[in-house]
N, C-alpha and C positions, 0 to 999 in steps of 0.2 A: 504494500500500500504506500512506504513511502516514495517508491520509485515515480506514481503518479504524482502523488503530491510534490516532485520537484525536479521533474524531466519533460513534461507535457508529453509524454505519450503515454498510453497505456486506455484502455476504456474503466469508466463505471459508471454502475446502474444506478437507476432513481434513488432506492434507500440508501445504497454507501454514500454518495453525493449529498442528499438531508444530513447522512447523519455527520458524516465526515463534515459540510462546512457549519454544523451546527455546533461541533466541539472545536474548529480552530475560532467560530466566534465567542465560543466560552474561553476558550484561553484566554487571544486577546481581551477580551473584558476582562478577564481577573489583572490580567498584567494593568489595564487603566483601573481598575477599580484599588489596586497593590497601590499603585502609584497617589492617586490621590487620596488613600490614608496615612499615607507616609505625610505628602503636603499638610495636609489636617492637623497632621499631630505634631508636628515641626512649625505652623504656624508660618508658611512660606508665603507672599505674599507674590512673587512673579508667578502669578499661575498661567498666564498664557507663554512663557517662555517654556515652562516644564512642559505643555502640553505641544508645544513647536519642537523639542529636545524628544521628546517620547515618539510624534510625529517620522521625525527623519529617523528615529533608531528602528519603530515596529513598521513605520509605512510599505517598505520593498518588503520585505519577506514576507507581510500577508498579501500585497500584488502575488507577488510569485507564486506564492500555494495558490491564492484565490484565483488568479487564470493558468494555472494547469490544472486545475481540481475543472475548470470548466472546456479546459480545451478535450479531456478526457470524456467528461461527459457529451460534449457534442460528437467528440468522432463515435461514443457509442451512439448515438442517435443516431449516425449514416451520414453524417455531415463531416466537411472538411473544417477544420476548427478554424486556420488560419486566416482566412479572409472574414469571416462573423468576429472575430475577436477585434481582428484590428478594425471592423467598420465601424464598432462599438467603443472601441478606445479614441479611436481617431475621429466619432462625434462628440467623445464628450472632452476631449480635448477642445476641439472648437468652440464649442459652448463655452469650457470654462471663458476662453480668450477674447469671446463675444462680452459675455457680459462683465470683463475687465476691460474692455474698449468702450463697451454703449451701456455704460451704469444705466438704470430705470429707465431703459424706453422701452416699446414695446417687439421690440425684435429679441430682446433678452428671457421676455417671459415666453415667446412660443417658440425658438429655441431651447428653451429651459426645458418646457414642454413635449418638447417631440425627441428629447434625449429620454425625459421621465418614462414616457412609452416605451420607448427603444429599451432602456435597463429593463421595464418592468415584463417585457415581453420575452426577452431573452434568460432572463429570473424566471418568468412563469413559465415556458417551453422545456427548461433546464430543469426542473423538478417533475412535469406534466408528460413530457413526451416519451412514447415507447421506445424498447431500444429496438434495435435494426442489427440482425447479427446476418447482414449479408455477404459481409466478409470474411473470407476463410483466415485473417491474419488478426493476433492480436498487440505485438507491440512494434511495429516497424521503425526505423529510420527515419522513413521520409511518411510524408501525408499519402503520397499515392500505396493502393494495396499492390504487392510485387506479385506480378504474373507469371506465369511459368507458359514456356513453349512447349510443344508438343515435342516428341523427342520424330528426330529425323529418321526413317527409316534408312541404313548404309547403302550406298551405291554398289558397293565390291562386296561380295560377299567371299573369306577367304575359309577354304576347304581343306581340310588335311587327310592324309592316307593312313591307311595303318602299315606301316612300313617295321619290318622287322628290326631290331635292335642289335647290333652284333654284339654277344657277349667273348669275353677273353677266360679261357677254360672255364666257362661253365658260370662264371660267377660274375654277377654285374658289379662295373665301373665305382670304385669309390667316390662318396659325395665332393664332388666340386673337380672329378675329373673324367664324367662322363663326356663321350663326345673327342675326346684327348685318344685314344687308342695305340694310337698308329703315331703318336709323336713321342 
């Protein structure tokens, strides 16, 4: 199980996927929930500095579990993972950059909007959808499934005789000097 959760290949089904990102979001919660009883009880007053410091420390490794936890479950659904991931990353990239360009108009909020779809569609499909075991492969290299060719029937077909063996009084050739007789 770790191998999906940090190689992006591999499939899993509906429940591993619930259950599995429902325990990396118990983790991270306890790790933020850790952290602001420490604050609390230390009486820290930079809270948005700890929570920018916690940010850059937990942020990549839950991307990275959390899109290969989901590149895996698409390619079990029969999909190639790699273009749905990045059309999804790469809208809400824009988005973000949108509404750090055009604070409050209204291009930010239906932008906003049609990223919200977009996550909540790819979330509901990611837990909802059957798997597809139409491929005969389960952890590949690459995205494509490797096909195998049919094997080529030989052109020359090559025939041997039963051709008598000379033996030397009676007795066959020591190993590794048959064939040698006469030398």
């Amino acid at each position: 199980m770790l191998d999906v959760l940090f190689s992006f290949r591999g499939r899993v089904a509906r429940l591993q996927y619930f259950c599995t990102s429902t325990c990396i979001g118990l983790v991270f919660g306890a790790v933020l929930a850790a952290v602001l009883l420490v604050m609390r009880q230390q009486d820290t007053k930079d809270f948005f500095t700890v929570l920018i410091a916690l940010g850059i420390l937990c942020g990549p490794p839950l991307l990275w579990v959390s899109y290969s936890l989901q590149a895996a479950r698409i390619r079990d659904m029969g999909f190639k993972p790699k273009p749905i991931l990045l059309g999804v990353i790469s809208l809400n990239i824009f988005v973000f950059f949108v509404a750090l360009l055009f604070s409050g108009s209204a291009a930010v909020s239906a932008f906003s909007t049609i990223a919200k779809i977009a996550n909540f569609t790819l979330n509901a499909s990611l837990l909802f959808c059957p798997s597809d075991y139409r491929f005969t492969w389960t952890s590949p290299d690459t995205d494509e499934p490797q096909r195998r060719e049919p094997p080529v029937a030989p052109r020359h077909r090559v025939t041997t005789t039963d051709v008598p063996r000379p033996q030397v009084n009676g007795a066959r050739p020591a190993f590794g000097r048959r064939g040698m007789e006469g030398q």
